[in-house]
DRENZAGU-162718 format. One record per atom (N, C-alpha, C, CB): x, y, z; residue in one letter. Coordinates in steps of 0.001 Angstrom, whole numbers, plus 500000, padded with zeros to 6 digits. Glycine has a CB too. Layout:
BEGIN
[[X, Y, Z], "A"],
...
This chain:
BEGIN
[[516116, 481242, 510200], "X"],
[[515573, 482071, 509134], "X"],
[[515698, 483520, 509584], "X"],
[[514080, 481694, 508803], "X"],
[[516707, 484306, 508653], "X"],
[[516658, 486190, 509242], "X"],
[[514978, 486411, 508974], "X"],
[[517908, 487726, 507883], "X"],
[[515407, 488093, 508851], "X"],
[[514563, 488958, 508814], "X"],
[[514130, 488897, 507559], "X"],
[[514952, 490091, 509224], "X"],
[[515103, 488713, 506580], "X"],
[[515045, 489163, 505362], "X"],
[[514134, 488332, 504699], "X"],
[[516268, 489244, 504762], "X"],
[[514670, 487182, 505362], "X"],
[[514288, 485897, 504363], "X"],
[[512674, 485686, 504666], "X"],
[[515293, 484274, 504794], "X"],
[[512234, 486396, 505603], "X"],
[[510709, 486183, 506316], "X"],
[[509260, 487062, 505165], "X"],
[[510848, 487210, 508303], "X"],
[[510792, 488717, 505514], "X"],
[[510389, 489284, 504385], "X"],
[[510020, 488740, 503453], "X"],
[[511025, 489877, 503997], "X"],
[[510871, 488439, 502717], "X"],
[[510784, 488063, 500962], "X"],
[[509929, 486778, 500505], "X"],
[[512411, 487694, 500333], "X"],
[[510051, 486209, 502178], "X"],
[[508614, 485072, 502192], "X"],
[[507599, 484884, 502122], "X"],
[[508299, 484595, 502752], "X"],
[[507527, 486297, 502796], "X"],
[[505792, 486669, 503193], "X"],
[[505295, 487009, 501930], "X"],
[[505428, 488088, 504337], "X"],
[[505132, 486959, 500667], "X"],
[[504637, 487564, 499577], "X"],
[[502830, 486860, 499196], "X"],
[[505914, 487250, 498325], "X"],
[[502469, 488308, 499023], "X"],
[[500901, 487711, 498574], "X"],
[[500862, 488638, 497451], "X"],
[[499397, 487887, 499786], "X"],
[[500169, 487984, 496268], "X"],
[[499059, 488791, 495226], "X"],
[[498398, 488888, 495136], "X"],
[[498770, 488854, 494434], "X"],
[[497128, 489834, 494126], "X"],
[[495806, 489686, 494119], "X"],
[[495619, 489113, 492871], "X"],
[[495050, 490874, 494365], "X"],
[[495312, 488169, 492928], "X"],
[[495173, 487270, 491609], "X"],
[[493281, 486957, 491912], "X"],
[[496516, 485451, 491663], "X"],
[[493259, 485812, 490603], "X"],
[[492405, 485634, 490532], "X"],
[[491891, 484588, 492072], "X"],
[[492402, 485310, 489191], "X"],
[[493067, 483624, 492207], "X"],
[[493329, 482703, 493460], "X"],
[[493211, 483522, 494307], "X"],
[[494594, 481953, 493653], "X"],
[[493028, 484554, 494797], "X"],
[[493304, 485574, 496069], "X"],
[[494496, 485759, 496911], "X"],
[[492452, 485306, 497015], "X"],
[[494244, 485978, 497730], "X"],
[[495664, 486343, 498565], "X"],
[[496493, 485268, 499308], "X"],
[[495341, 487341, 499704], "X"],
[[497809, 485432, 499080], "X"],
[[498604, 483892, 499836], "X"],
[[499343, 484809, 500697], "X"],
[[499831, 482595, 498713], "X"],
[[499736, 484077, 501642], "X"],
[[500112, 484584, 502545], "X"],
[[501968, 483985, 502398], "X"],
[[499050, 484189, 503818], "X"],
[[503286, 484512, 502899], "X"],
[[504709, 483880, 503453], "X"],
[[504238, 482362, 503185], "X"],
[[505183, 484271, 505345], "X"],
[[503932, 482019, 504375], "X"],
[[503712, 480671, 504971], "X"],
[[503068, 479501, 504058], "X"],
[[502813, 480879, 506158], "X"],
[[502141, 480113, 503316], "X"],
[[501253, 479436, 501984], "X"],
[[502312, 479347, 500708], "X"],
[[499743, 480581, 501454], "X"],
[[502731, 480213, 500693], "X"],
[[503703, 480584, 499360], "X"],
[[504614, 479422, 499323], "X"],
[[504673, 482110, 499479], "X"],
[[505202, 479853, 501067], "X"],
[[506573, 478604, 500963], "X"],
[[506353, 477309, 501297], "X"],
[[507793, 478849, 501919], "X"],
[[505508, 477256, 501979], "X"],
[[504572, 475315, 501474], "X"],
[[504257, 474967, 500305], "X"],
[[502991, 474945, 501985], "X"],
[[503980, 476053, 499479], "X"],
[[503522, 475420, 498272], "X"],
[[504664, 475167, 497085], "X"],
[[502384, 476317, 497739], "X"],
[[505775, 475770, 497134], "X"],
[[506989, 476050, 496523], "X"],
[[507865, 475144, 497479], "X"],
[[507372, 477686, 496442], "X"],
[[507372, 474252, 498483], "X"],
[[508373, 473088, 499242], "X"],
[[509634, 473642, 499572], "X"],
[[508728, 471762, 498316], "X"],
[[509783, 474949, 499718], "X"],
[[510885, 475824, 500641], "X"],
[[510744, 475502, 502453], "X"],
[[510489, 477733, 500321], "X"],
[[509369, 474902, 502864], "X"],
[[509650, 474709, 504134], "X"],
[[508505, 473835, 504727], "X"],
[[509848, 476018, 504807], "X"],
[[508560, 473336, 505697], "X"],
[[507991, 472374, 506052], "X"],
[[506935, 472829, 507321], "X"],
[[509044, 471378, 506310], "X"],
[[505570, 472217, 507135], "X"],
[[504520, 472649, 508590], "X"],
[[505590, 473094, 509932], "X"],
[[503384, 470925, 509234], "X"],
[[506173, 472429, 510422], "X"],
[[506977, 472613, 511161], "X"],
[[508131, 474182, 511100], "X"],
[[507492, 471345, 511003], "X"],
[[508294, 474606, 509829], "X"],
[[508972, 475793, 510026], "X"],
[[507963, 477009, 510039], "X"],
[[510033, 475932, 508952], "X"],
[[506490, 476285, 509530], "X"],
[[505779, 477110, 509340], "X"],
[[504966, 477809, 510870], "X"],
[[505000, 476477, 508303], "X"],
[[505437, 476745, 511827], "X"],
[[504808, 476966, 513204], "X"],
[[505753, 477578, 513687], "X"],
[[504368, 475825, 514072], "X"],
[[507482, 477687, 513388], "X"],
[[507941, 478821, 514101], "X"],
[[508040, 479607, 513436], "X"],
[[508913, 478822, 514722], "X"],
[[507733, 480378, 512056], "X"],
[[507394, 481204, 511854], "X"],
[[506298, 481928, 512283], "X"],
[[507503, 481067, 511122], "X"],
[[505053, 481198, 512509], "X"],
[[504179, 481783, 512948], "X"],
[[504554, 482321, 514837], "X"],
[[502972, 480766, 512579], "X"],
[[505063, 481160, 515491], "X"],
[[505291, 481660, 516850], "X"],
[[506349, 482663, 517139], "X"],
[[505560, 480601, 517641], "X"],
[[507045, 482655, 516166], "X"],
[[508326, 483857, 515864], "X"],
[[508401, 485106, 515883], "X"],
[[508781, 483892, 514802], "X"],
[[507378, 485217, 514803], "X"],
[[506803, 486628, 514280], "X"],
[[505794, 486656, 515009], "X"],
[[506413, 486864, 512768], "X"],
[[504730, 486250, 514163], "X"],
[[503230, 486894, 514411], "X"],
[[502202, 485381, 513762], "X"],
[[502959, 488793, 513194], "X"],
[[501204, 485445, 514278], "X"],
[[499996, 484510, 513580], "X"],
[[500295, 484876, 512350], "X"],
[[498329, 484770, 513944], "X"],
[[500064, 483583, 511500], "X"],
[[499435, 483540, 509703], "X"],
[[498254, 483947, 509798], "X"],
[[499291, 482024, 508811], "X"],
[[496980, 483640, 510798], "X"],
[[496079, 484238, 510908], "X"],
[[495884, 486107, 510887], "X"],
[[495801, 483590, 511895], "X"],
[[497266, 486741, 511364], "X"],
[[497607, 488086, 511626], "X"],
[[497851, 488799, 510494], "X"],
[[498666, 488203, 512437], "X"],
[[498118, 487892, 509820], "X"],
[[498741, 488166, 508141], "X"],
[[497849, 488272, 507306], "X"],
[[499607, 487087, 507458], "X"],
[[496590, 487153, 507453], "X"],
[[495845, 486905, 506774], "X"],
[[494389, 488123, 507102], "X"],
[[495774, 485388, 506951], "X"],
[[494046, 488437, 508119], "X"],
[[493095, 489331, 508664], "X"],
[[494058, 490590, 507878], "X"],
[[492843, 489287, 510597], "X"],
[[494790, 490804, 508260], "X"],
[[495923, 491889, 507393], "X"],
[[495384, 492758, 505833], "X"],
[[497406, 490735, 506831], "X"],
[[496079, 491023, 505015], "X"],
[[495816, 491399, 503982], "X"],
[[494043, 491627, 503302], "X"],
[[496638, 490525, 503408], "X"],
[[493752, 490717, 503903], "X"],
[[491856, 490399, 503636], "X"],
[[491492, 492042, 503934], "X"],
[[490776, 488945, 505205], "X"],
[[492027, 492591, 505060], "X"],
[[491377, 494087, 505566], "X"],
[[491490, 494626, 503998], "X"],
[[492473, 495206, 507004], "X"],
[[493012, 494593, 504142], "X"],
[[493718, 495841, 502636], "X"],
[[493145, 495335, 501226], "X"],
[[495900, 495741, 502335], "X"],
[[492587, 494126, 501399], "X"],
[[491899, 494160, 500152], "X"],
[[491025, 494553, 499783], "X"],
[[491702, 493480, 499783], "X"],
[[489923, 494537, 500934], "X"],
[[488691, 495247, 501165], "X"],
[[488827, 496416, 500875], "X"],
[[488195, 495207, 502347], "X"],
[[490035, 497474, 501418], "X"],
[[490065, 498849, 501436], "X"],
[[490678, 499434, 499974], "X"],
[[490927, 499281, 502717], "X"],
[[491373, 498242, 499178], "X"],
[[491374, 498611, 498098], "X"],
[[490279, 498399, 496950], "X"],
[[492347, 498244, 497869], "X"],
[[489365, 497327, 497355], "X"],
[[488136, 497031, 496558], "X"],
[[487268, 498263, 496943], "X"],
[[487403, 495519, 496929], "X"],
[[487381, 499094, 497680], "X"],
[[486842, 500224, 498231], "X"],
[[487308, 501638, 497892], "X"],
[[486962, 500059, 499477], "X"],
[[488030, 501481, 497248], "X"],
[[488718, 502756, 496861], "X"],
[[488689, 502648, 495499], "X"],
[[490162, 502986, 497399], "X"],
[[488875, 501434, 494907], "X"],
[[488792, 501545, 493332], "X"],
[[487407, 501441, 492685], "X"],
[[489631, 500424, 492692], "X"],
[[486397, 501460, 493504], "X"],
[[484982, 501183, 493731], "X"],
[[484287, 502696, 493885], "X"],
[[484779, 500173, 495137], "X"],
[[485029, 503578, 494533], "X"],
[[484584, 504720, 495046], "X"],
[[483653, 504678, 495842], "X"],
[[484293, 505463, 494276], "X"],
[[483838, 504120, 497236], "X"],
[[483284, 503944, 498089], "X"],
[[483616, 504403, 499354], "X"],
[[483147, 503023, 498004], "X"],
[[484080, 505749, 499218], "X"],
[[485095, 506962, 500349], "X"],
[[484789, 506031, 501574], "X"],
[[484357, 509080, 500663], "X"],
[[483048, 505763, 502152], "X"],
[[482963, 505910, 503518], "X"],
[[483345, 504296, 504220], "X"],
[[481364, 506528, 503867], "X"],
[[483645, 503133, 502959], "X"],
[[484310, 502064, 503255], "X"],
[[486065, 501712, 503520], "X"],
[[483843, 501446, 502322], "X"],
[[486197, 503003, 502508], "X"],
[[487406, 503382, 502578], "X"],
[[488328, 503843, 503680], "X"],
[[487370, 504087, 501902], "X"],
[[487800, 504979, 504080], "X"],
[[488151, 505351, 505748], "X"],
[[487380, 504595, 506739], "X"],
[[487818, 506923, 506147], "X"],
[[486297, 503371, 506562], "X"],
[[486165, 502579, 507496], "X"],
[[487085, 501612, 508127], "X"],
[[485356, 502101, 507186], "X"],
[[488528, 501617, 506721], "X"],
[[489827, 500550, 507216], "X"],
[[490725, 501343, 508018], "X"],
[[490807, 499864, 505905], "X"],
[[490634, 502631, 508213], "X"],
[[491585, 503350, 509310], "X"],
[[491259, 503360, 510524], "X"],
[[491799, 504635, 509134], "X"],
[[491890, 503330, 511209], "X"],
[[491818, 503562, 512514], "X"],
[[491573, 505216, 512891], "X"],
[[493117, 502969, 513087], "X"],
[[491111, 505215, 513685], "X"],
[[491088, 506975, 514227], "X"],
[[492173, 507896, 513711], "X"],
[[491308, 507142, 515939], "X"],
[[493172, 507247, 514834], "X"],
[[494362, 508340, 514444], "X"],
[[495279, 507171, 513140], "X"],
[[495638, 508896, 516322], "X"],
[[494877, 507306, 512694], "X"],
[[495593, 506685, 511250], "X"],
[[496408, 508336, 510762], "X"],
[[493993, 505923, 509711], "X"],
[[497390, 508120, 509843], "X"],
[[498032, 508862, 509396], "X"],
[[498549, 508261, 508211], "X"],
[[498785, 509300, 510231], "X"],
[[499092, 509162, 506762], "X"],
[[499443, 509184, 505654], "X"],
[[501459, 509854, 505843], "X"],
[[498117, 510174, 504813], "X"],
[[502214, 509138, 505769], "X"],
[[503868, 510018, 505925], "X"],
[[504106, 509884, 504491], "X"],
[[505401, 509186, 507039], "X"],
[[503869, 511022, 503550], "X"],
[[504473, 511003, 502352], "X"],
[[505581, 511843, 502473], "X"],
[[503632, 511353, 501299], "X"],
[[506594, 511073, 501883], "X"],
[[508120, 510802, 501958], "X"],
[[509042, 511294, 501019], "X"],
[[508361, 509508, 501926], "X"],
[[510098, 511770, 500852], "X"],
[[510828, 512130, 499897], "X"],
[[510847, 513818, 499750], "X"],
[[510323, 511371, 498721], "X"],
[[510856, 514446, 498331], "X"],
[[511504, 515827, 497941], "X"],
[[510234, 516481, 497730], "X"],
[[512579, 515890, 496564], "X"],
[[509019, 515701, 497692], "X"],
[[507949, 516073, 496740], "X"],
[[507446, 517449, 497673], "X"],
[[506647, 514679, 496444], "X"],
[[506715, 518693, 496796], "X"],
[[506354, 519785, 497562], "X"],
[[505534, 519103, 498910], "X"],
[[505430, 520857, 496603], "X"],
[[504416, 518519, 499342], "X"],
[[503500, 518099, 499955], "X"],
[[504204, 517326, 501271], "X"],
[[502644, 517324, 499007], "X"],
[[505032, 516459, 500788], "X"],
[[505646, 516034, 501894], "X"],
[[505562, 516230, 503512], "X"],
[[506567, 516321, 501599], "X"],
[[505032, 514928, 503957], "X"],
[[504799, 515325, 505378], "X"],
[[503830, 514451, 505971], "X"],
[[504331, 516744, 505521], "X"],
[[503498, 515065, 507234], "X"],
[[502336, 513478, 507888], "X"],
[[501214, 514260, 507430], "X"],
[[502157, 512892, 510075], "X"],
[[499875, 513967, 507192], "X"],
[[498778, 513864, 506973], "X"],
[[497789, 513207, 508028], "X"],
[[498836, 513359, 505918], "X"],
[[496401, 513659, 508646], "X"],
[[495598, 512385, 508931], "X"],
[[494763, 511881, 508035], "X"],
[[494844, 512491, 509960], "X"],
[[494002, 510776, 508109], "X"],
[[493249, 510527, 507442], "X"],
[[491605, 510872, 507345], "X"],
[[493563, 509602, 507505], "X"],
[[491295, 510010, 508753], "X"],
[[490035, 510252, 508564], "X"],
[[489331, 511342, 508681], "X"],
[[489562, 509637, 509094], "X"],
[[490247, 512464, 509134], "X"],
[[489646, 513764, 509299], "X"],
[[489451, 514697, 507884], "X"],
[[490572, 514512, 510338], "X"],
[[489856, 513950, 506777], "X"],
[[489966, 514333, 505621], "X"],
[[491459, 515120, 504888], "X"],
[[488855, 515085, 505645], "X"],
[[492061, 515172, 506039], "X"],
[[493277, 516058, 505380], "X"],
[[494422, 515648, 504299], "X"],
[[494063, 516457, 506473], "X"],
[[494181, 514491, 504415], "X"],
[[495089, 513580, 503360], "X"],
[[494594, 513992, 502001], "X"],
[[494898, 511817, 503540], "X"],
[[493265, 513680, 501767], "X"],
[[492598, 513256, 500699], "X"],
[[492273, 514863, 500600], "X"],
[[491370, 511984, 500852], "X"],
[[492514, 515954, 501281], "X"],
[[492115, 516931, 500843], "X"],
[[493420, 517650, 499735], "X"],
[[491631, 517688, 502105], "X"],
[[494582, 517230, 500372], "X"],
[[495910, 517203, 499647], "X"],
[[495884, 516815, 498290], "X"],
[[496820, 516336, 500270], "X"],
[[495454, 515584, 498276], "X"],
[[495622, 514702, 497380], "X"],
[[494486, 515579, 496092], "X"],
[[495211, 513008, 498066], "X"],
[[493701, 515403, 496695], "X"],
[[492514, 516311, 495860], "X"],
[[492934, 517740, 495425], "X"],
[[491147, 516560, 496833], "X"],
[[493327, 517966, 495797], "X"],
[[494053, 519440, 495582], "X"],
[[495399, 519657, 494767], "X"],
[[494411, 519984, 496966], "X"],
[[496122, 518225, 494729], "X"],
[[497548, 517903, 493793], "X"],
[[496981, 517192, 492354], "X"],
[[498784, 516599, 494737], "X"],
[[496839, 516262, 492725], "X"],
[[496485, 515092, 491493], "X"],
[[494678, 514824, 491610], "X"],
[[497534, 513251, 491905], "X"],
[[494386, 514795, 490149], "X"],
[[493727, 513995, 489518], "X"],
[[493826, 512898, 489066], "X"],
[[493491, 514344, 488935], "X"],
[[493880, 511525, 490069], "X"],
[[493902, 510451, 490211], "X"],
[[493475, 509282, 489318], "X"],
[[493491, 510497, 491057], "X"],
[[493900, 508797, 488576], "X"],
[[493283, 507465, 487345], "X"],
[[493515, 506526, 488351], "X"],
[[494260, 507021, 485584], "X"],
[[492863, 505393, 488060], "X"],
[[492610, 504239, 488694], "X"],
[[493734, 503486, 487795], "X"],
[[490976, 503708, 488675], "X"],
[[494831, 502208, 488119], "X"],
[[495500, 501725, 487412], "X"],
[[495000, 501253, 486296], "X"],
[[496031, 501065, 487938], "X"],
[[494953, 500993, 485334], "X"],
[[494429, 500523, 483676], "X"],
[[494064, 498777, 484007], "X"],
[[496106, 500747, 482122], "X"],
[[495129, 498396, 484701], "X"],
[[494880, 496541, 484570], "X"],
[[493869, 496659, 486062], "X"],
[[496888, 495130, 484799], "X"],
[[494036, 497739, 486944], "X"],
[[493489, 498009, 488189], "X"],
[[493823, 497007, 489500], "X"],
[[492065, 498045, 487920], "X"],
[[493115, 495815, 490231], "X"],
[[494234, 495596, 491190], "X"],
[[495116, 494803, 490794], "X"],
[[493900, 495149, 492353], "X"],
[[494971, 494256, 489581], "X"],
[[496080, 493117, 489350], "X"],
[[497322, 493961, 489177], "X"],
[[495809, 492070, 487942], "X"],
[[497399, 495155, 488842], "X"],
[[499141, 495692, 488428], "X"],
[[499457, 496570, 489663], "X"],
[[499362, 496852, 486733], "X"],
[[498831, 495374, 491258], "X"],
[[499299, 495782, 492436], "X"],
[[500236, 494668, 492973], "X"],
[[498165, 496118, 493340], "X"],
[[501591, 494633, 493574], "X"],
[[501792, 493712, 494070], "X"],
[[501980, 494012, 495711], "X"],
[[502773, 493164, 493329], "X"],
[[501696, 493077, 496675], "X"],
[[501580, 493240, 498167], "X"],
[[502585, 492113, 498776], "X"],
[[499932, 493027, 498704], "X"],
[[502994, 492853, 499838], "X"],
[[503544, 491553, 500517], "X"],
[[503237, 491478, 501961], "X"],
[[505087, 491439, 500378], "X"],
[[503532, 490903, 503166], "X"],
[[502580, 491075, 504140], "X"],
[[503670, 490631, 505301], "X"],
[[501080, 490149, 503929], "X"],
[[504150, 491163, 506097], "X"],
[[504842, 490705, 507147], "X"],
[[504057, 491136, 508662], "X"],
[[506328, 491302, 506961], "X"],
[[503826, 490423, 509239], "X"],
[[502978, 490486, 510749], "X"],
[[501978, 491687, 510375], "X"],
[[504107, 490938, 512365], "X"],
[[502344, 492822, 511123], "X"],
[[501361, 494005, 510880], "X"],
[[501679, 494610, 509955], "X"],
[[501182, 494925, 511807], "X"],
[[502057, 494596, 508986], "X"],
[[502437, 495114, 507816], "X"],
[[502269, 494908, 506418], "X"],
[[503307, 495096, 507903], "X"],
[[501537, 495465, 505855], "X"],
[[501380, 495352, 504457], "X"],
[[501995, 496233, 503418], "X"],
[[500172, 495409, 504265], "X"],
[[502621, 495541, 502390], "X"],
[[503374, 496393, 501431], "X"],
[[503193, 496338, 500147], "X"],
[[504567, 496241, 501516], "X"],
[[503185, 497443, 499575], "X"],
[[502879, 497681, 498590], "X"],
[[503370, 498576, 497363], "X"],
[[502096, 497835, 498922], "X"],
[[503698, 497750, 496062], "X"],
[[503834, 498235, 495195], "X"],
[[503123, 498004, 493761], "X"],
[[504817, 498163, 495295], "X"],
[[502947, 499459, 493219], "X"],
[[501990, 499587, 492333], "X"],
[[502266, 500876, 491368], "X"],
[[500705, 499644, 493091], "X"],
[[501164, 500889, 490363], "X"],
[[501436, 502365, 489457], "X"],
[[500608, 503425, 490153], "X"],
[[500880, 502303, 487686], "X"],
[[501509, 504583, 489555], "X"],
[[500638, 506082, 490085], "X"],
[[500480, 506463, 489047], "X"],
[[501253, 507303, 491003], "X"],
[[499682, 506449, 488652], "X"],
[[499486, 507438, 487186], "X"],
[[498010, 508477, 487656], "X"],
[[499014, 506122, 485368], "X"],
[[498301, 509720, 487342], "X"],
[[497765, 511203, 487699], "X"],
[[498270, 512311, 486610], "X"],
[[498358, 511680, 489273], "X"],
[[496973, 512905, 487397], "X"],
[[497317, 514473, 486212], "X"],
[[497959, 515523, 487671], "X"],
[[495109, 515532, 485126], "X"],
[[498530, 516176, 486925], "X"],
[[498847, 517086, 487941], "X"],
[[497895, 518557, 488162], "X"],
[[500296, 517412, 487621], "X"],
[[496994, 518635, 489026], "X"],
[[496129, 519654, 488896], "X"],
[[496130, 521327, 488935], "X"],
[[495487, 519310, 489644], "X"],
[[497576, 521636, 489091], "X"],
[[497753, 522491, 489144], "X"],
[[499184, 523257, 487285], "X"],
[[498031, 522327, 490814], "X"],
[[499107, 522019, 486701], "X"],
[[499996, 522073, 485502], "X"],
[[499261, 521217, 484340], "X"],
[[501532, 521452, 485869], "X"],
[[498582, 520684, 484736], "X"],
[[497382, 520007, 483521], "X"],
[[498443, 518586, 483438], "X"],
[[497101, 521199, 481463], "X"],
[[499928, 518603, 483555], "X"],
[[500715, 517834, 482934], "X"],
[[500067, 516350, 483470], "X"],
[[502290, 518211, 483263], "X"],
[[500408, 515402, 482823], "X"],
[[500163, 513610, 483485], "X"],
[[501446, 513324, 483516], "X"],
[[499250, 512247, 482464], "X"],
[[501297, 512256, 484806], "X"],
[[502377, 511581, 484413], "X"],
[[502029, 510016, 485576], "X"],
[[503994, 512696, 484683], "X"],
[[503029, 508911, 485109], "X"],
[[502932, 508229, 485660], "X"],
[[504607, 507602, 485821], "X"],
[[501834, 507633, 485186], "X"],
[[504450, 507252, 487336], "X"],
[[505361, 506415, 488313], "X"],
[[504919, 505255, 489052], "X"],
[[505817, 507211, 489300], "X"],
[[506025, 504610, 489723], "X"],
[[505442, 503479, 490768], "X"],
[[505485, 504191, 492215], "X"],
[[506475, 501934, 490793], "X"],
[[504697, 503255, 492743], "X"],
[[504729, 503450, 494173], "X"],
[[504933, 502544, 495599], "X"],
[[503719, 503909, 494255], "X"],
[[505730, 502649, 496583], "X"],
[[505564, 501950, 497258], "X"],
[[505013, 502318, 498374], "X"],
[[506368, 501463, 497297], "X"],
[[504484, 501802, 498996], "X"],
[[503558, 501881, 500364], "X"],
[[503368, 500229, 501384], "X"],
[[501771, 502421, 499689], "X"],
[[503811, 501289, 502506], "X"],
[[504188, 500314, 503547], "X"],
[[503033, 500464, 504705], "X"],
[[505775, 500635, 504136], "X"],
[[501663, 499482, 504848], "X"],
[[500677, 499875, 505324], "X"],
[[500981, 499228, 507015], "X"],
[[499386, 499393, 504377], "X"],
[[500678, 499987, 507940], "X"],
[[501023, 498950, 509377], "X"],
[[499386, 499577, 510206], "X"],
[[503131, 499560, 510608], "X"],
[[499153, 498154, 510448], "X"],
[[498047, 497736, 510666], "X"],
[[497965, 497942, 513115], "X"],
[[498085, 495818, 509619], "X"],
[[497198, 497836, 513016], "X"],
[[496564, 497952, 514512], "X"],
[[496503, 496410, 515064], "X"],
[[494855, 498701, 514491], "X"],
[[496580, 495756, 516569], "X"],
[[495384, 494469, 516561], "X"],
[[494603, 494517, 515880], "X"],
[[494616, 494183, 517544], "X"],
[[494067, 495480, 515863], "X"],
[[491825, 495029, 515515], "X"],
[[492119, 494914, 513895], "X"],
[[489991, 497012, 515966], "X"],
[[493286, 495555, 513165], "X"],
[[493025, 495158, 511683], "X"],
[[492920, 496712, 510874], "X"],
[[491404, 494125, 511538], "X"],
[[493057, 497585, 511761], "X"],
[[492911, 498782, 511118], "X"],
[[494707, 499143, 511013], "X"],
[[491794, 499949, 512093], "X"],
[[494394, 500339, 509554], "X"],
[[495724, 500835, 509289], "X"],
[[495586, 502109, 509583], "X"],
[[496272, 500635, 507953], "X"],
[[496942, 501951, 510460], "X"],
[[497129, 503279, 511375], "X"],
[[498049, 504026, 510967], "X"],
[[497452, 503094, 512747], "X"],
[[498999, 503629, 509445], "X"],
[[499831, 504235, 508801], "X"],
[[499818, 504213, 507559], "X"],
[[500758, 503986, 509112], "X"],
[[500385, 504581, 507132], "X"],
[[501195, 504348, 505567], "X"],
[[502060, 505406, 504974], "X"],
[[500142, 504151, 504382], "X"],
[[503282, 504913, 504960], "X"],
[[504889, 505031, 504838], "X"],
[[504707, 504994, 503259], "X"],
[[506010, 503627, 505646], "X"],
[[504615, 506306, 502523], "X"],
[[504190, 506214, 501250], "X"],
[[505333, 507248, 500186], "X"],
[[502508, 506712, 501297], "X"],
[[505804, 506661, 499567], "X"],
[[506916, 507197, 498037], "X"],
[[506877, 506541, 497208], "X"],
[[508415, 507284, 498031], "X"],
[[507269, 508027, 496257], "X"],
[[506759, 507890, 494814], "X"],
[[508482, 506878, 494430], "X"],
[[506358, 509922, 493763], "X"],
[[508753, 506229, 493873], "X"],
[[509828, 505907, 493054], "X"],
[[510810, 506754, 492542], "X"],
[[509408, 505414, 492151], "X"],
[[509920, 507671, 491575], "X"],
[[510802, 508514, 490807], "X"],
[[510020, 510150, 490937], "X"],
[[510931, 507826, 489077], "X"],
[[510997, 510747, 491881], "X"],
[[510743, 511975, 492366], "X"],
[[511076, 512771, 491398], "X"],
[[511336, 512292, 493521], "X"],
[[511643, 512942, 490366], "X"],
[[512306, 514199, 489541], "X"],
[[510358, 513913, 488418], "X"],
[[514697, 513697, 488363], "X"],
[[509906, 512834, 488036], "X"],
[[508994, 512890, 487354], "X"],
[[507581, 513591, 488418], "X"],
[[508927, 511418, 486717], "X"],
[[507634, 513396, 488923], "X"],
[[506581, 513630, 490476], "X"],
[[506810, 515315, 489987], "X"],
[[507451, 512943, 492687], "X"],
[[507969, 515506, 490556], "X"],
[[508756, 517132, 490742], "X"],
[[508439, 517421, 489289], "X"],
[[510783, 517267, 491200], "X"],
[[508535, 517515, 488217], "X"],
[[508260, 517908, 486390], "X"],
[[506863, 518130, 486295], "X"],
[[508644, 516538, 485119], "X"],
[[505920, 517213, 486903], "X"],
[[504335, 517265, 486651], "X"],
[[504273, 518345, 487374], "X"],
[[503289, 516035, 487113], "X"],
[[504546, 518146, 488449], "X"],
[[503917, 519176, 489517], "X"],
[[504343, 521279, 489331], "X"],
[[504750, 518429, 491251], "X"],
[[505557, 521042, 488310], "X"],
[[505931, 522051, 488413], "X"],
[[506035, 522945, 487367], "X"],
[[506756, 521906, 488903], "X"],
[[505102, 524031, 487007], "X"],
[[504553, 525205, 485805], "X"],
[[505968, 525039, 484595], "X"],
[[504420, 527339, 486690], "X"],
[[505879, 524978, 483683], "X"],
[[507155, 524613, 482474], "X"],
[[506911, 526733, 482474], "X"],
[[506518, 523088, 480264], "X"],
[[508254, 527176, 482721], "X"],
[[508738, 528615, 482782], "X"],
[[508899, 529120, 481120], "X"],
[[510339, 528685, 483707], "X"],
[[508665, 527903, 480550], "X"],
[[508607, 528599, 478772], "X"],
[[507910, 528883, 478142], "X"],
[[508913, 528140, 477830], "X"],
[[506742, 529043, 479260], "X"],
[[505366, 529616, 478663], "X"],
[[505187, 530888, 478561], "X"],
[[504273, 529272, 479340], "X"],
């Protein structure tokens, strides 16, 4: 089994069922047998690793869509960091818990919570890694304009379960770049 295929294995949602993990997915869809499921696990990483993983990031998203800041930065690690990626003005590493991320963020967008909220998130979960794609929909605070895109975010987790990253872009940068930027025909 590559890399790829581990990837595209590992998939969990947040459904009403909760989170499945690779290993659950492809037992249950008879793609592989206990036995591939133990060298996957001895391969990579514990299902248990996966599972503490995603359970963290769910928490930290039931915590954020909750508005619950100080549960929120309770899932980072110290030196956790934000790498937003791509053309966008802001671009760059960020920390977290020291507030500088969210001071950015606070300072760019006025943030909506997704409309269906976590269900129109999808995650997938490989060893220390959680991934994620979802909607961004925001106002832009410095142009009044809204707009909404997807997002992906690639969360990588610590031992203990904390996320010490996230590898974060917008999809579609020219809409990102339009909100963010004063219309000159005023």
């Amino acid at each position: 089994m590559n890399a790829r295929s581990l990837f595209i294995g590992t998939v969990a949602t947040i459904a009403t069922s909760g989170l499945v993990t690779g290993a659950q997915a492809h037992r249950a869809a008879g793609q592989y047998s206990d036995s591939d499921s133990e060298k996957h696990s001895k391969s990579r990483c514990s299902t248990r690793v996966e599972d503490r993983n995603l359970t963290n990031f769910n928490n930290y998203l039931d915590a954020l869509f909750s508005g619950n800041s100080e549960a929120a930065l309770g899932a980072w690690a110290e030196e956790g960091v934000v790498e937003v990626q791509g053309s966008v003005p802001y671009a760059g590493t960020y920390r977290v818990v020291d507030g500088t991320y969210n001071q950015v963020l606070g300072t760019t967008w006025s943030i909506e919570p997704p409309a269906g909220g976590q269900n129109e998130i999808d995650l997938w979960a490989d060893c220390d890694q959680v991934i994620l794609r979802g909607a961004f929909d925001a106002t832009s605070i410095a142009t009044g304009e809204k707009m909404s895109t997807s997002v992906i975010e690639i969360f990588s987790f610590n031992d203990k379960g904390k996320i010490i990253r996230d590898d974060f872009a917008f999809t579609d940068t020219v809409v990102v770049a339009e909100a963010l930027t004063p219309d000159s025909s005023s």
